[in-house]
C-alpha positions as CSV (number, residue, x, y, z in Angstrom):
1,X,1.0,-11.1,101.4
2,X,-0.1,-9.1,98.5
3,X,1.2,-8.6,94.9
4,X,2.8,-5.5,93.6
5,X,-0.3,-5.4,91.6
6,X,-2.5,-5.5,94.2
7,X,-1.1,-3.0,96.3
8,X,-2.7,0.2,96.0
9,X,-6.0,-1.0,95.7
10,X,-5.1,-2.9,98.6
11,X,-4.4,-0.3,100.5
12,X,-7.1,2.4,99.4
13,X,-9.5,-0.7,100.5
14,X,-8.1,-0.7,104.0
15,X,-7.9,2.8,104.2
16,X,-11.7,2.8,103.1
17,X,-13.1,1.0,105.4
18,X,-11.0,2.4,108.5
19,X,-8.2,-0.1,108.9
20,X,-5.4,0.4,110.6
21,X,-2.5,-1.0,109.4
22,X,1.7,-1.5,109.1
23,X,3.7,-3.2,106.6
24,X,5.9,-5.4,108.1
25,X,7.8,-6.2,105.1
26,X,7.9,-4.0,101.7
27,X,9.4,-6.9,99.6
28,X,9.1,-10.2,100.4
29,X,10.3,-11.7,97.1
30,X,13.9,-10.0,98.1
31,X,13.8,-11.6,101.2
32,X,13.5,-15.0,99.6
33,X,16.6,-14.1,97.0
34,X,18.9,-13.4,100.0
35,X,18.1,-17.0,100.9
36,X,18.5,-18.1,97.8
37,X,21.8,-16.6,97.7
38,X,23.2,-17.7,100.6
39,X,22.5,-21.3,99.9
40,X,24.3,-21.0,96.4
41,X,27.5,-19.2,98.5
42,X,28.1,-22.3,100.9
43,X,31.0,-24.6,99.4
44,X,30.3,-28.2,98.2
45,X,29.5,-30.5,100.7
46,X,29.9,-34.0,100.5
47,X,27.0,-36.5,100.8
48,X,27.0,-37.8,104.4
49,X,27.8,-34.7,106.2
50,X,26.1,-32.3,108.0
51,X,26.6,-28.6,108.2
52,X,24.7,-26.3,109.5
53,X,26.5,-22.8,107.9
54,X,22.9,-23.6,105.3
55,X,19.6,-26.1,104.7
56,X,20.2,-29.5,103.7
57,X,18.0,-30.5,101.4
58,X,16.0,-34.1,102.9
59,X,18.4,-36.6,100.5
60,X,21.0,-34.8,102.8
61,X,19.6,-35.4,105.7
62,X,18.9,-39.3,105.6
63,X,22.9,-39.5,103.6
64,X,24.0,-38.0,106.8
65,X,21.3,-40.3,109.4
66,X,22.9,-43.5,107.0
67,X,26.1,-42.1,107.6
68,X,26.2,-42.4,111.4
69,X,24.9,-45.8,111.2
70,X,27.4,-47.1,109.6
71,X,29.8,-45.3,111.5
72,X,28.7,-45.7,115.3
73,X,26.8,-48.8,114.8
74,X,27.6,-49.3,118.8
75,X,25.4,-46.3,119.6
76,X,23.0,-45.5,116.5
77,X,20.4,-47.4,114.6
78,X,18.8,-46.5,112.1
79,X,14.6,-47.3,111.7
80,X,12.4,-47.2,108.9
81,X,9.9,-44.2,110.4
82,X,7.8,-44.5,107.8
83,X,7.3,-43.7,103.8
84,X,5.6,-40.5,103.0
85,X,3.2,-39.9,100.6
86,X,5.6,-39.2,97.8
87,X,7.3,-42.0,98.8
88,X,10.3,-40.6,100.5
89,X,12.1,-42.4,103.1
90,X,11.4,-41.1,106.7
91,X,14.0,-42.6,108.8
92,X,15.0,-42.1,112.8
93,X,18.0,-42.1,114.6
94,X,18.1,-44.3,117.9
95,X,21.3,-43.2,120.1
96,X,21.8,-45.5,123.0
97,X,24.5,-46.8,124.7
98,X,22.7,-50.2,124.5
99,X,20.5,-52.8,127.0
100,X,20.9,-52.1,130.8
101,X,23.0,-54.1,132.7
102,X,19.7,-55.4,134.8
103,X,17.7,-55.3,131.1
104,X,15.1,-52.8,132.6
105,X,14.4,-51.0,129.4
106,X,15.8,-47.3,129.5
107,X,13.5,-44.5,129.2
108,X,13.2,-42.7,125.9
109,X,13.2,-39.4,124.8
110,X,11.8,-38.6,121.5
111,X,12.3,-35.8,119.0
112,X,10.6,-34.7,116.0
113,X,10.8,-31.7,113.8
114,X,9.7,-30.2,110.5
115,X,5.7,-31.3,110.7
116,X,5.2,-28.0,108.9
117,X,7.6,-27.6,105.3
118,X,8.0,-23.7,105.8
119,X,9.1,-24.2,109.5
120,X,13.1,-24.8,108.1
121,X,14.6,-23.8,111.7
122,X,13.2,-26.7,112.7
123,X,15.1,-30.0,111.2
124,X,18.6,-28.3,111.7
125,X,17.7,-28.4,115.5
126,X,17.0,-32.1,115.4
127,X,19.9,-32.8,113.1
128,X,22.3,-30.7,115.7
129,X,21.0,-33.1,118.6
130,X,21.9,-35.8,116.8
131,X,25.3,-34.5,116.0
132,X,26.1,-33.3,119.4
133,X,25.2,-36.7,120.7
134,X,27.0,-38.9,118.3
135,X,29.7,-36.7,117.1
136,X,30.8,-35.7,120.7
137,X,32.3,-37.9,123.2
138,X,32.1,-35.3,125.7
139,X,28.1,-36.2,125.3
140,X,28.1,-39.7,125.9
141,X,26.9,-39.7,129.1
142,X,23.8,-38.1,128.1
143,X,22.5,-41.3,125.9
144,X,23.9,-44.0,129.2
145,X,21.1,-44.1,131.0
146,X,18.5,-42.2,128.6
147,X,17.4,-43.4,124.8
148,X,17.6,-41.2,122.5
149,X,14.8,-41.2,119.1
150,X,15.0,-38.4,116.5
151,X,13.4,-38.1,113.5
152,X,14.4,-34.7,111.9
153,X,11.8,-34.4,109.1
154,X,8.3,-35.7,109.6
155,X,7.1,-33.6,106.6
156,X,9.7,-35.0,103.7
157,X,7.1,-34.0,100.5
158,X,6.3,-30.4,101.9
159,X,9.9,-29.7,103.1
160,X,11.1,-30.8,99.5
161,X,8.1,-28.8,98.1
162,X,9.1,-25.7,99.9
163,X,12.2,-25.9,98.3
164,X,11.1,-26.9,94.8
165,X,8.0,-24.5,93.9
166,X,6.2,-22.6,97.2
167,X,8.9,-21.4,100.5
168,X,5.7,-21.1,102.2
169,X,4.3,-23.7,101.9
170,X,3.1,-25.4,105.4
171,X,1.3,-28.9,104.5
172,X,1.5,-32.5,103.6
173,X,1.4,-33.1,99.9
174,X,-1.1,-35.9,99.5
175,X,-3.8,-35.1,97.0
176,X,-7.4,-34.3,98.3
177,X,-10.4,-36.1,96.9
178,X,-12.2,-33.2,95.0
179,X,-10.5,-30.5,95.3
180,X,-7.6,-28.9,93.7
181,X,-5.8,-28.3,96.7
182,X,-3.4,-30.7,97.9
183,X,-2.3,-31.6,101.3
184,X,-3.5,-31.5,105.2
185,X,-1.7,-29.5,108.3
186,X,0.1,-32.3,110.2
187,X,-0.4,-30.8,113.1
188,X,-4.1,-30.9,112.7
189,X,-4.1,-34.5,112.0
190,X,-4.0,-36.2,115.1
191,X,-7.1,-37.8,116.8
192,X,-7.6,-36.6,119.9
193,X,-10.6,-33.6,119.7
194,X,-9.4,-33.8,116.0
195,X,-11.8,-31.0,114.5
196,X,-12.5,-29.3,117.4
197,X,-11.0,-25.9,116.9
198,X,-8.4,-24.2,115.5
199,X,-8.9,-26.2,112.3
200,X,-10.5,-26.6,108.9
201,X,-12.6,-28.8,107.1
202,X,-11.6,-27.1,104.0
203,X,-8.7,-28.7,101.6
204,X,-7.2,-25.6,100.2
205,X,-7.0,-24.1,104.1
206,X,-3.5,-23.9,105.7
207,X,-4.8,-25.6,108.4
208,X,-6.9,-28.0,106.4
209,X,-7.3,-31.3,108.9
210,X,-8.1,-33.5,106.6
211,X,-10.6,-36.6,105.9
212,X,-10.5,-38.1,109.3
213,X,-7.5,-38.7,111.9
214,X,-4.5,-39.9,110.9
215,X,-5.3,-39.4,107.3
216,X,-1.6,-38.5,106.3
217,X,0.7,-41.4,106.2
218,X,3.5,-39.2,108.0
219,X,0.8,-38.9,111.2
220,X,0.3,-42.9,110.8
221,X,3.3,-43.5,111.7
222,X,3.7,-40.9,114.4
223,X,1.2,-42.3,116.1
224,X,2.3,-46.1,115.3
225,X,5.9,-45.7,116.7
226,X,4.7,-44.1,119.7
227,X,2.0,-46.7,120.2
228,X,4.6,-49.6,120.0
229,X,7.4,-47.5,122.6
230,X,4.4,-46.1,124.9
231,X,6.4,-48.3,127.9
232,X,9.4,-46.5,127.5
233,X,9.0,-43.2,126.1
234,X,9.0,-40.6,128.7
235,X,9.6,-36.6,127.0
236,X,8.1,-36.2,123.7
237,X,9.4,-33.2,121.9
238,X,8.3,-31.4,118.9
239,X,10.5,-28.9,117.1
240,X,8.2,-26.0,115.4
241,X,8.5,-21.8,114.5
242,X,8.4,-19.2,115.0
243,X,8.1,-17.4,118.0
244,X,10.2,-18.3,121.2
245,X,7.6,-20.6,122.8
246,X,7.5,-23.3,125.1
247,X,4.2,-24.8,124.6
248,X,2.7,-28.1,126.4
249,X,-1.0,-29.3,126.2
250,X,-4.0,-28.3,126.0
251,X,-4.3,-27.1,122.9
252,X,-7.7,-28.3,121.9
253,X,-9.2,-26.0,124.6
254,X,-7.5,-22.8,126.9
255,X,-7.5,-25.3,130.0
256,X,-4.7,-26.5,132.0
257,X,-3.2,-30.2,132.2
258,X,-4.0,-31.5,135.9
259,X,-0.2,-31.7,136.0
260,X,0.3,-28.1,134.3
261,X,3.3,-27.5,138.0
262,X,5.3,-29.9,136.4
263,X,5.3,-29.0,132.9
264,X,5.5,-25.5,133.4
265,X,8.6,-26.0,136.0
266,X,10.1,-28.1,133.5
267,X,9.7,-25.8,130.6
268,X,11.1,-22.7,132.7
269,X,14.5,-24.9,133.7
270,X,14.9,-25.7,129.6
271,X,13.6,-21.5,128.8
272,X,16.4,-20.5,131.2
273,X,19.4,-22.4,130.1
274,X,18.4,-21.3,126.5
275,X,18.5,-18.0,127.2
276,X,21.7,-18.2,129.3
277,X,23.5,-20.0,126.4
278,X,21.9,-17.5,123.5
279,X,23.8,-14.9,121.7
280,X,21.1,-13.4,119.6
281,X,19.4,-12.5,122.8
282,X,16.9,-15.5,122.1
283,X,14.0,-15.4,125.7
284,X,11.3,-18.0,126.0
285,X,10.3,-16.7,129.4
286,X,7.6,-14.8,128.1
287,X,5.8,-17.8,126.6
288,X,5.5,-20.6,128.8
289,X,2.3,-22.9,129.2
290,X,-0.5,-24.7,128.0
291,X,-0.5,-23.8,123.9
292,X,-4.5,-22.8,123.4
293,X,-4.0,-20.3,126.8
294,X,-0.4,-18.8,125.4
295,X,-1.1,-19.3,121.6
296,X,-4.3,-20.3,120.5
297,X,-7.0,-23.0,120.5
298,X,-5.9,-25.9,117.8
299,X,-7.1,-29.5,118.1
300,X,-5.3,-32.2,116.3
301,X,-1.9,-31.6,117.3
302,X,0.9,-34.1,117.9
303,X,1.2,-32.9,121.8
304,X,-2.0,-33.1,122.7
305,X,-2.4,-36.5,121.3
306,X,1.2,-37.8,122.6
307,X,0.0,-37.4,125.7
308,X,-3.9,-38.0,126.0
309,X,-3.6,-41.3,124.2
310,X,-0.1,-42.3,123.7
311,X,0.8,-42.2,127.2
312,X,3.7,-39.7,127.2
313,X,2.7,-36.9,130.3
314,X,5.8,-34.5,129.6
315,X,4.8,-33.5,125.9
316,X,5.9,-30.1,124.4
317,X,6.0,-28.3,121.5
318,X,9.0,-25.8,121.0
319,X,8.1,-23.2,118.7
320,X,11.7,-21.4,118.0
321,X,13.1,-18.0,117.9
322,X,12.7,-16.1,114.5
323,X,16.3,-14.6,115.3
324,X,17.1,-12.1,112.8
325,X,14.7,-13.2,110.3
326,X,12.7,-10.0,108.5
327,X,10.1,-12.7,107.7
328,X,9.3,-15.0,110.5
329,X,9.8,-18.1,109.0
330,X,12.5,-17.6,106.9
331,X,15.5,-17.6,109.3
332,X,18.9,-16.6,107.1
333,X,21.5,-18.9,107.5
334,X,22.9,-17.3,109.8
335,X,20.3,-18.2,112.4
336,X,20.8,-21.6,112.4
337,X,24.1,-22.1,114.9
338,X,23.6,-19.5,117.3
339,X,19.4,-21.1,117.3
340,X,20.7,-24.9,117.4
341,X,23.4,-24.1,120.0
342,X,21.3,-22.6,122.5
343,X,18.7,-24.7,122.0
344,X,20.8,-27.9,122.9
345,X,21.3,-26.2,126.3
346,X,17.8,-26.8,126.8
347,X,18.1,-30.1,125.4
348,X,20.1,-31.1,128.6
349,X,17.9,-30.0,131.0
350,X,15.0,-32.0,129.5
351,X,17.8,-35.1,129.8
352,X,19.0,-34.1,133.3
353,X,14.8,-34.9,134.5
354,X,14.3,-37.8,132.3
355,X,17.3,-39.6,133.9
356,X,16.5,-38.3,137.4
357,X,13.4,-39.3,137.7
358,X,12.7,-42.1,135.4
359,X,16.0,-44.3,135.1
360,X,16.5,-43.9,139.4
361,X,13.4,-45.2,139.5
362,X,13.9,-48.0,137.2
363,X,17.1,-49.2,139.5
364,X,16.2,-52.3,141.6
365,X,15.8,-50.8,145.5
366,X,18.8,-52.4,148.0
């Protein structure tokens, strides 16, 4: 982006020195006043509800995760995910229909979203699985013979930032030693080939890793929950934009997983039901594969740790449709139903495999 200011030198610089260029958007500033609008234009909402018509704010979002748990303490429980830096209270949803009636633990799937503040589209998708789960008997079979663990904002300080002071704002919040900047990329804070590529070793950088691994207390406990479920957790699931992607490791280096046929097939099943349910003309089938060979190289992330070192094979990150957003991503309102709807047609798919092939195979043989 450049200032108003800035503009014409801007451009008489690029035009100096030969560049080619198009402006995408003219005003970016009005862009971010629509949004503002339409957030002030959604009625009151009580505390403990869910809506997705706008963007809860995180309080929201835990009111409503408390909510459930009071209400459908047969099915939900609510866990302490972990406090961010700020303090705020990360907490996960568990959705199961409880032990087995042989007490072989289920197999899990687990879902997170909102790792990077700017990346709004992202909770609401979480928030809507949970929902649809819960909310809907017509669901229940889905969480039988399959666990369910959702946490919709791993990123409670940046998401709150983004709100607050800077929309586009994309990292933790933690201050840096010596340095002005605050903050690492979350998704550059994992420690498998943490530093390799795709990521910087400088604090005010967007994709600023940080000190060492795991230096952000919201990657801690990432890694800690799935450290303590690595037995049962069998589809890990990261909610991200923009972009219609379905992404799967490597992404420290363009090479393919040795079991890249089962991913990919996987990911195709989910892109096709998604874009058989969308009505904003949403496609993933473009994008499909391992994330440094479709996107670009990045060490660090949560995929590519979840399933090097936390056991998990079937790991993907979902980068989602910038629908009609102007600006990438900063979806309207509007987006979000028609984006969380399709997307949970996907969500079924990933559910129809898990319970295929990891609770049959859990069943004691006649």
């Amino acid at each position: 982006m450049v200032a108003p200011d800035d503009q014409i030198n801007f451009e008489t610089k690029l035009d100096q020195y030969g560049f080619r260029y198009r402006i995408i958007v003219d005003n970016v500033e009005s862009i971010l006043e629509e949004e503002r609008r339409e957030r002030r234009a959604v009625p009151f909402m009580s505390l403990g509800n869910v809506t997705f018509r706008s963007y809860m704010f995180h309080s929201e979002q835990n009111a409503y995760l408390k909510r459930l748990a009071q209400d459908y303490p047969d099915i939900v429980t609510l866990e302490n995910f972990g406090t961010s830096y700020e303090g705020r209270e990360m907490l996960l949803l568990r959705i199961s229909s409880g032990p087995s009636p042989n007490a072989v633990p289920k197999p899990t799937i687990f879902v997170d979203a909102g790792i990077h503040a700017r990346e709004w589209i992202a909770p609401p998708v979480a928030l809507y699985i949970i929902q649809q789960l819960v909310e809907n008997p017509s669901n229940a079979a889905l969480y039988e013979n399959v666990d369910w663990a959702v946490i919709p904002c791993l990123n409670p300080d940046g998401y709150q930032y983004t709100q607050d002071q800077n929309r586009f704002w994309r990292k933790t919040r933690q201050p840096n030693v010596d340095s002005l900047c605050s903050g690492v990329d979350g998704n550059r804070n994992f420690g498998y080939y943490w530093m390799y590529a795709g990521a910087s070793s400088e604090p005010c950088s967007d994709t600023y890793a940080g000190p060492e691994a795991f230096s952000a207390p919201e990657t801690a406990a990432l890694r800690d929950w799935i450290l303590n479920n690595k037995d049962t957790v069998k589809l890990y699931l990261t909610f991200h934009s923009y972009g219609s992607m379905l992404l799967y490791p490597w992404g420290y280096d363009p090479i393919e997983p040795d079991d890249n046929d089962v991913l990919y097939n996987l990911a195709l099943s989910v892109a096709n039901a998604i874009e058989e349910a969308s009505t904003i003309g949403t496609s993933y089938l473009q994008y499909i594969g391992p994330s440094a060979m479709v996107l670009y190289s990045a060490a660090g992330g949560s995929d590519d740790w979840v399933k090097a070192e936390g056991g998990v094979d079937l790991s993907y990150t979902i980068e989602l449709p910038y629908g009609n957003s102007s600006f990438y991503f900063i979806n309207p309102a509007s987006d979000i139903l028609p984006i969380v709807q399709e997307t949970w047609a996907g969500m079924k798919v990933y559910h129809k495999y898990i319970e295929d092939n990891f609770w049959t195979d859990l069943q004691p043989k006649p």
